[in-house]
N, CA, C and O atoms as a GROMACS GRO file, in nm:
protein
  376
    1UNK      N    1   6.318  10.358  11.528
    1UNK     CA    2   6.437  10.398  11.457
    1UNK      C    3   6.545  10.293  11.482
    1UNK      O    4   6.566  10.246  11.594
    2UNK      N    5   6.609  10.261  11.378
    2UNK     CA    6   6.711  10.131  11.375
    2UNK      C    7   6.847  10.168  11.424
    2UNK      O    8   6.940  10.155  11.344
    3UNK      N    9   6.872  10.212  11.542
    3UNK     CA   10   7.034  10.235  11.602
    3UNK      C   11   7.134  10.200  11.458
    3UNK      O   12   7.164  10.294  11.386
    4UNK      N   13   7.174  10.080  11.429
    4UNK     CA   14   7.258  10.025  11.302
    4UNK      C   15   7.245  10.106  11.169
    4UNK      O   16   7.337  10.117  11.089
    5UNK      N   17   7.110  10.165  11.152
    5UNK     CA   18   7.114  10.220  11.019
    5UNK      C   19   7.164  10.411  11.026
    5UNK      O   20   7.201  10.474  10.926
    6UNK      N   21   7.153  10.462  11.146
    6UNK     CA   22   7.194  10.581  11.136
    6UNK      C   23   7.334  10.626  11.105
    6UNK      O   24   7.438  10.580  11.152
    7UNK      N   25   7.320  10.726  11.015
    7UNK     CA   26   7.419  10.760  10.989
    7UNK      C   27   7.490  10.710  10.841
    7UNK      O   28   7.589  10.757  10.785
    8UNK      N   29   7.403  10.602  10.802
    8UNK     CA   30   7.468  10.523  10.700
    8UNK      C   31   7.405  10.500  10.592
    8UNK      O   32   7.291  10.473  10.628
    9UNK      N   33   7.412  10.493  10.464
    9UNK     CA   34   7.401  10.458  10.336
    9UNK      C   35   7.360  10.332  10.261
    9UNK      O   36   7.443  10.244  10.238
   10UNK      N   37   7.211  10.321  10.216
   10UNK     CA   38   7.159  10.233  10.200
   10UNK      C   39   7.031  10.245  10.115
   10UNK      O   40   6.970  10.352  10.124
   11UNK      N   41   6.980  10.144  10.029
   11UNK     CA   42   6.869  10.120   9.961
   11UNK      C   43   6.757  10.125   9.985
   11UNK      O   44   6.730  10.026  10.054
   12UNK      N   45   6.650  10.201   9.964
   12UNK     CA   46   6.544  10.167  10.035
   12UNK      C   47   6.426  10.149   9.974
   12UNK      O   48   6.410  10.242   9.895
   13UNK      N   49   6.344  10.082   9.971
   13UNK     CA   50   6.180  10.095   9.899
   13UNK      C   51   6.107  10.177   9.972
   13UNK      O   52   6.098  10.182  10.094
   14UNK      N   53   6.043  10.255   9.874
   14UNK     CA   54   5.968  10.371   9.923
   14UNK      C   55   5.824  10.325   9.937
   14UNK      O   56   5.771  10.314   9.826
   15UNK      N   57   5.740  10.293  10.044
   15UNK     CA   58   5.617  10.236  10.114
   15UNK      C   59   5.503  10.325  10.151
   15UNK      O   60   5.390  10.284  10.177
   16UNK      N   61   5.549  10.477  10.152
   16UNK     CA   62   5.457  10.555  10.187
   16UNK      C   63   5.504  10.725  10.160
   16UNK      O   64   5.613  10.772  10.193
   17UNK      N   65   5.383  10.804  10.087
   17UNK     CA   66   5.409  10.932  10.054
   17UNK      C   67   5.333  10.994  10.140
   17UNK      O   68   5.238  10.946  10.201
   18UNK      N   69   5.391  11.144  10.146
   18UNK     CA   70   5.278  11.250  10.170
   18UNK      C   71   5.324  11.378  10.116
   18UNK      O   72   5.428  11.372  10.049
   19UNK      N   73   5.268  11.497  10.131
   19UNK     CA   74   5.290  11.605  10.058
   19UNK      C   75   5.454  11.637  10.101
   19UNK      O   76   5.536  11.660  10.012
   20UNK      N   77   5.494  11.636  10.255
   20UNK     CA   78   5.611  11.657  10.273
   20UNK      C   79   5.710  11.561  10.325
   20UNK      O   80   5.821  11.609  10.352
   21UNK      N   81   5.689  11.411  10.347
   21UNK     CA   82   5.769  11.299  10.370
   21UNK      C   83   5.755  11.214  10.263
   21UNK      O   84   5.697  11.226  10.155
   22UNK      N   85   5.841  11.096  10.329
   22UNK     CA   86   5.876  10.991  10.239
   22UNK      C   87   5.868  10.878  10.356
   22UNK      O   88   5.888  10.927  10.467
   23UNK      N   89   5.845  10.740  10.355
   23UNK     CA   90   5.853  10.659  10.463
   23UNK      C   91   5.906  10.590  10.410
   23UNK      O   92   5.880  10.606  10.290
   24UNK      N   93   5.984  10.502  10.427
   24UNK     CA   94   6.091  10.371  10.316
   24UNK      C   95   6.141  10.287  10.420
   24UNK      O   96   6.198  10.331  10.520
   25UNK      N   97   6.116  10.139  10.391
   25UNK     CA   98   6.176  10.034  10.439
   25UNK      C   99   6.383   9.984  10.357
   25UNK      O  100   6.441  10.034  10.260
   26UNK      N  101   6.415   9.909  10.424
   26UNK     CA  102   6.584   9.915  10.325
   26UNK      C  103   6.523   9.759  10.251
   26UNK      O  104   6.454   9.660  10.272
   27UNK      N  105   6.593   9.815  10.167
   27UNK     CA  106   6.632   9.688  10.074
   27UNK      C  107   6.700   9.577  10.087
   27UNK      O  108   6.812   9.602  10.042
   28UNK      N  109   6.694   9.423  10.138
   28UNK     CA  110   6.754   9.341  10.222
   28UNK      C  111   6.880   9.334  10.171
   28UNK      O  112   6.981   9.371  10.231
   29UNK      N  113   6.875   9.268  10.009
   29UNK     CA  114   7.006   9.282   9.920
   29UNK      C  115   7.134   9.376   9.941
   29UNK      O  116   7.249   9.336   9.920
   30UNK      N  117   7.100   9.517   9.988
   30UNK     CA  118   7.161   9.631   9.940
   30UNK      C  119   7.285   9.596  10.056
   30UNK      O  120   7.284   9.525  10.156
   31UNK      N  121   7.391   9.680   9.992
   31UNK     CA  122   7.523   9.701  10.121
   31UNK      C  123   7.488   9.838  10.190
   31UNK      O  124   7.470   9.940  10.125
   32UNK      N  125   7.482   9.832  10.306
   32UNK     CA  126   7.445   9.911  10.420
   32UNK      C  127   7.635   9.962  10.484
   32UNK      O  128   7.705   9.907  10.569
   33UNK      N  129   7.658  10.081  10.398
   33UNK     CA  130   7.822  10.123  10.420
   33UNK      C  131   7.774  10.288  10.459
   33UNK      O  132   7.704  10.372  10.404
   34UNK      N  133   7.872  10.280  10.614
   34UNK     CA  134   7.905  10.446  10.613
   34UNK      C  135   7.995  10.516  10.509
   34UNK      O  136   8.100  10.475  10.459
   35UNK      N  137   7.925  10.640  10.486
   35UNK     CA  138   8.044  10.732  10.398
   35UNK      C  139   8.153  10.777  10.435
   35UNK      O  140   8.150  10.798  10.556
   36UNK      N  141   8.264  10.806  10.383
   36UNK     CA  142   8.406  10.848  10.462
   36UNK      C  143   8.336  10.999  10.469
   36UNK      O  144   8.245  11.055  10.409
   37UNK      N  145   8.431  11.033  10.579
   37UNK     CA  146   8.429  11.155  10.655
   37UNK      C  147   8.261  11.179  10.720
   37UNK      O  148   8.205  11.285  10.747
   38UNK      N  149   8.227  11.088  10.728
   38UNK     CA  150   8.086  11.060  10.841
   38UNK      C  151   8.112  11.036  10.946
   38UNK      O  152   8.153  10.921  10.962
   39UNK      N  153   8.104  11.114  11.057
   39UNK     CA  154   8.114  11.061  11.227
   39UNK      C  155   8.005  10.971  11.252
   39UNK      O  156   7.913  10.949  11.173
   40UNK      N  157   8.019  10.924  11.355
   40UNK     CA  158   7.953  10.823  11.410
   40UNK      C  159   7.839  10.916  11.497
   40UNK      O  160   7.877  10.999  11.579
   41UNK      N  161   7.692  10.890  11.468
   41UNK     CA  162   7.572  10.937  11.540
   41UNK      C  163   7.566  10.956  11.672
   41UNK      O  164   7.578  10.847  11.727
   42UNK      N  165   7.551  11.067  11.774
   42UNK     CA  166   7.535  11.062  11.885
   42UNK      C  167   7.398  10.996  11.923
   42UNK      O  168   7.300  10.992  11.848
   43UNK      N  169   7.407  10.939  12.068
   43UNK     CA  170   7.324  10.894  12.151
   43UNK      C  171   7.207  10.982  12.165
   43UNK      O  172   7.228  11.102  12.183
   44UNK      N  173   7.053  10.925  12.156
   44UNK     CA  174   6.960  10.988  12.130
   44UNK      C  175   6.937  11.064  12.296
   44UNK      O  176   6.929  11.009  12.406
   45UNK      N  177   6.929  11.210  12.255
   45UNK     CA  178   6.917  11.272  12.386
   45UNK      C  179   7.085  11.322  12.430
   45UNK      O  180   7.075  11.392  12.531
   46UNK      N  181   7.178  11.315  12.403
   46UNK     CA  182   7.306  11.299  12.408
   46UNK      C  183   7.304  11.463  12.354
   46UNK      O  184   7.255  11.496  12.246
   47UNK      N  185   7.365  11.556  12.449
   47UNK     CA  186   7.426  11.658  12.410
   47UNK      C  187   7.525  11.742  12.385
   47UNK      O  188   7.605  11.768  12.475
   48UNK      N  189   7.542  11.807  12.239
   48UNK     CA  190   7.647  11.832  12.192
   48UNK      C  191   7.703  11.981  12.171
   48UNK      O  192   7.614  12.061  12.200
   49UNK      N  193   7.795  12.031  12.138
   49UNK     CA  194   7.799  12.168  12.163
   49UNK      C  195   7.945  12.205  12.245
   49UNK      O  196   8.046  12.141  12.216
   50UNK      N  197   7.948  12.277  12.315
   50UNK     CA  198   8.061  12.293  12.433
   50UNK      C  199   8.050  12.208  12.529
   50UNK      O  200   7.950  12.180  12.595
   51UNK      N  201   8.204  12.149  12.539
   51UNK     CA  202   8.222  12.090  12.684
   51UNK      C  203   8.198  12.200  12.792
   51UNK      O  204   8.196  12.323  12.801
   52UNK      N  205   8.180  12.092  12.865
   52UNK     CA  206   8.121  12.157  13.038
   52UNK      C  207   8.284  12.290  13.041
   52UNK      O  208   8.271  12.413  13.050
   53UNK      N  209   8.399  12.225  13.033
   53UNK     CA  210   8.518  12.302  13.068
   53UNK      C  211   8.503  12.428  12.956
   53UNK      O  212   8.603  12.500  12.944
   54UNK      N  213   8.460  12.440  12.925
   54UNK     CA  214   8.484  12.545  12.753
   54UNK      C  215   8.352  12.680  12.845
   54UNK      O  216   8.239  12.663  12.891
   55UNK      N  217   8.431  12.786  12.836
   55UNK     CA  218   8.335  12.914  12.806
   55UNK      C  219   8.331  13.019  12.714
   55UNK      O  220   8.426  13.023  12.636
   56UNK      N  221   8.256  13.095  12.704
   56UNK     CA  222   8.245  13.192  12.606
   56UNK      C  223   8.278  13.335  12.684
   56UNK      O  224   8.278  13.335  12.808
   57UNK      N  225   8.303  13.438  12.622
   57UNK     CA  226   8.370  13.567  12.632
   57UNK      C  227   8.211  13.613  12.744
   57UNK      O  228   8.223  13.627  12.866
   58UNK      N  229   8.066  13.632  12.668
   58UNK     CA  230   7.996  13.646  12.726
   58UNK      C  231   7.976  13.578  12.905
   58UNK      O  232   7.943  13.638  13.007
   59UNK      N  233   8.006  13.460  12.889
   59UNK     CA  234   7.992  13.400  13.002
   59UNK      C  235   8.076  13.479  13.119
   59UNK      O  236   8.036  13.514  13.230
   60UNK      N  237   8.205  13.498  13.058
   60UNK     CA  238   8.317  13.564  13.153
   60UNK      C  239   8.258  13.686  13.196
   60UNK      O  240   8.270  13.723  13.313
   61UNK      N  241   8.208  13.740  13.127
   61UNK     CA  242   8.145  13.912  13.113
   61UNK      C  243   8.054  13.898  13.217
   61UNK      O  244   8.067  13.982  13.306
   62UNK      N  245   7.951  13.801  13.232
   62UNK     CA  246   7.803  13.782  13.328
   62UNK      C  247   7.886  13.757  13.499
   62UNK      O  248   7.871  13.815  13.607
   63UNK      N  249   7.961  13.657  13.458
   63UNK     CA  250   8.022  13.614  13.541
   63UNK      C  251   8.081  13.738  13.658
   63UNK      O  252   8.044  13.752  13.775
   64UNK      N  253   8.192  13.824  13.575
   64UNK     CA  254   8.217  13.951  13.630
   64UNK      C  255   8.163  14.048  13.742
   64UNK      O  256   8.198  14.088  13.852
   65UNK      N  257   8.022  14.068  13.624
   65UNK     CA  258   7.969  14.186  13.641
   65UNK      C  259   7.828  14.152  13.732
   65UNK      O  260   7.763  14.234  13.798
   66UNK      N  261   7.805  14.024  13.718
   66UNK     CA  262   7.694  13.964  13.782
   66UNK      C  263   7.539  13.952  13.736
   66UNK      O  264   7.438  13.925  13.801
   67UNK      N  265   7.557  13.985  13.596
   67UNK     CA  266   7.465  14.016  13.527
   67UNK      C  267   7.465  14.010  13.357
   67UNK      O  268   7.536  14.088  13.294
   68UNK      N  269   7.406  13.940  13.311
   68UNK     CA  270   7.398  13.878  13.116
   68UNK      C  271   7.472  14.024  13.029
   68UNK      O  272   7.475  14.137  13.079
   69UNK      N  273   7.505  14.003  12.947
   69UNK     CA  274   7.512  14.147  12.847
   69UNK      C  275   7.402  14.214  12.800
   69UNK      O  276   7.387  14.332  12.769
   70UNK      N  277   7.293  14.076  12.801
   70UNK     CA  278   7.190  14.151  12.714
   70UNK      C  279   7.131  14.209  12.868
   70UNK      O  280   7.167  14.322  12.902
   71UNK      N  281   7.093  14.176  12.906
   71UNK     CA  282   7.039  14.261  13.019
   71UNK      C  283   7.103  14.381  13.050
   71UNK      O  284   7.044  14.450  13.133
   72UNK      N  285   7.203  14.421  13.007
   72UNK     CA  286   7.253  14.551  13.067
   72UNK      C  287   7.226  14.626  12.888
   72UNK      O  288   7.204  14.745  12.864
   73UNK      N  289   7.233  14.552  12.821
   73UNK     CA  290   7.210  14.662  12.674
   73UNK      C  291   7.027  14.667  12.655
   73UNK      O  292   6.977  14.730  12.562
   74UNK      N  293   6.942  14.593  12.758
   74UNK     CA  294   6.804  14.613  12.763
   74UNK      C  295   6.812  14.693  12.875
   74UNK      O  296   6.700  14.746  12.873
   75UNK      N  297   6.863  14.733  12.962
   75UNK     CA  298   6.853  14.811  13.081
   75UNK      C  299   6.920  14.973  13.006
   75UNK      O  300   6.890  15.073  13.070
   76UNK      N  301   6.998  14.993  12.892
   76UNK     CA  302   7.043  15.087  12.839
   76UNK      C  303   6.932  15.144  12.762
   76UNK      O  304   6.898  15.262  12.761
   77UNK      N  305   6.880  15.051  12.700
   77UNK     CA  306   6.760  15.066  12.636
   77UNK      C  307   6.668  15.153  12.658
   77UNK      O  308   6.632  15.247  12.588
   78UNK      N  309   6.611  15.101  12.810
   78UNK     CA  310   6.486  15.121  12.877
   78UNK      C  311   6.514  15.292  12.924
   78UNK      O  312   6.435  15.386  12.910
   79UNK      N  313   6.662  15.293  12.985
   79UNK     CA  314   6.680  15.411  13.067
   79UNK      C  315   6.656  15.553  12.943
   79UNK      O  316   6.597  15.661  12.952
   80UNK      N  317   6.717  15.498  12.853
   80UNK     CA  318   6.720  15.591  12.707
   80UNK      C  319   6.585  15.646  12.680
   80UNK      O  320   6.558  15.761  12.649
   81UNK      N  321   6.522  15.567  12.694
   81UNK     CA  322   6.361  15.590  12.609
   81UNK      C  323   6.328  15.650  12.726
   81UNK      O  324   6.264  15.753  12.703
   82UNK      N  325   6.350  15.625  12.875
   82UNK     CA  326   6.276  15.702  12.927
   82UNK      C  327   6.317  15.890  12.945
   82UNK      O  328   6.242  15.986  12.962
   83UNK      N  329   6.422  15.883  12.935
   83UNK     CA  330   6.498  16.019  12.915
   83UNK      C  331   6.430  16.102  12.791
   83UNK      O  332   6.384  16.216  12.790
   84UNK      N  333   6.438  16.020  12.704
   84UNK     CA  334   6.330  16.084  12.581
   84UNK      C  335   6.196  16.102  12.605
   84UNK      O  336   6.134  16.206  12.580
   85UNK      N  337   6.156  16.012  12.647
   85UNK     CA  338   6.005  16.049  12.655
   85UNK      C  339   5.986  16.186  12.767
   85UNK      O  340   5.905  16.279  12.759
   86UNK      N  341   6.093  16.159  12.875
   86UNK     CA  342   6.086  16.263  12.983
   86UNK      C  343   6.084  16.435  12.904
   86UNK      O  344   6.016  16.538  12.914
   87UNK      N  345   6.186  16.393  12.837
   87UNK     CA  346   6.215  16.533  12.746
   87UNK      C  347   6.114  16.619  12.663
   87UNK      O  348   6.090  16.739  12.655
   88UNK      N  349   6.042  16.451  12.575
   88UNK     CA  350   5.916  16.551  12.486
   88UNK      C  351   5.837  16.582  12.583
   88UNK      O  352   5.773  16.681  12.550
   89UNK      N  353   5.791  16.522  12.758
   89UNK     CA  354   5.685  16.617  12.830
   89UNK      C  355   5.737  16.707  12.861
   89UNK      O  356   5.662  16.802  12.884
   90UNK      N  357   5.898  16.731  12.881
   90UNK     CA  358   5.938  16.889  12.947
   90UNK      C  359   5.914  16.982  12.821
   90UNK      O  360   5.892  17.101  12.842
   91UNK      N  361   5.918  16.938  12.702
   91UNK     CA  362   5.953  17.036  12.572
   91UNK      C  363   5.768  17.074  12.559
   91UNK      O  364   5.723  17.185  12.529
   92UNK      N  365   5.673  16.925  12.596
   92UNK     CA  366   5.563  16.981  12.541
   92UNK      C  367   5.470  17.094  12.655
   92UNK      O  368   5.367  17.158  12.636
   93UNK      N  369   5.553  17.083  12.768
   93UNK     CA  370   5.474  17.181  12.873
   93UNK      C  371   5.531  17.338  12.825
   93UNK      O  372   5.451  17.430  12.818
   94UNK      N  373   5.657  17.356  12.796
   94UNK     CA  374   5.766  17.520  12.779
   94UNK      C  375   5.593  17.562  12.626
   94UNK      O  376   5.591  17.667  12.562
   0.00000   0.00000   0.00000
């Protein structure tokens, strides 16, 4: 992969098909120009998303309580069903 060409706008001859790609070399002639309002490509492996300083509402919540959200709405879950199930054996013994 050509570091210089990512991200950017250019000619290419098409060298190879398949049912779902395309493989293409650039065209030497052609002008090789980024588009406006195109950022510049991150570093391969380079991760993006939230800064380290940035959290989410959830995070604060785990943080708290010492434990994920979803884990306590799968632990709500579990306790539920077992209350029910407890119930149809008390209902199916009466």
């Amino acid at each position: 992969m050509d570091e210089e060409l990512m991200g950017k706008k250019f000619t290419v001859r098409i060298t190879e098909t398949g049912k779902h790609y395309l493989k293409g070399a650039p065209v030497q002639q052609s002008a090789i120009l980024r588009p406006n309002g195109v950022p510049q490509p991150h570093k391969q492996g380079e991760i993006t998303g939230l800064s380290p300083c940035q959290s989410t509402d959830s995070d604060q919540l785990s943080e708290a309580t010492g434990h994920h959200p979803l884990f306590m709405f799968g632990l709500f879950v579990l306790i539920a069903c077992v209350v029910v199930r407890l119930y149809y054996i008390f209902i199916s013994y009466t």
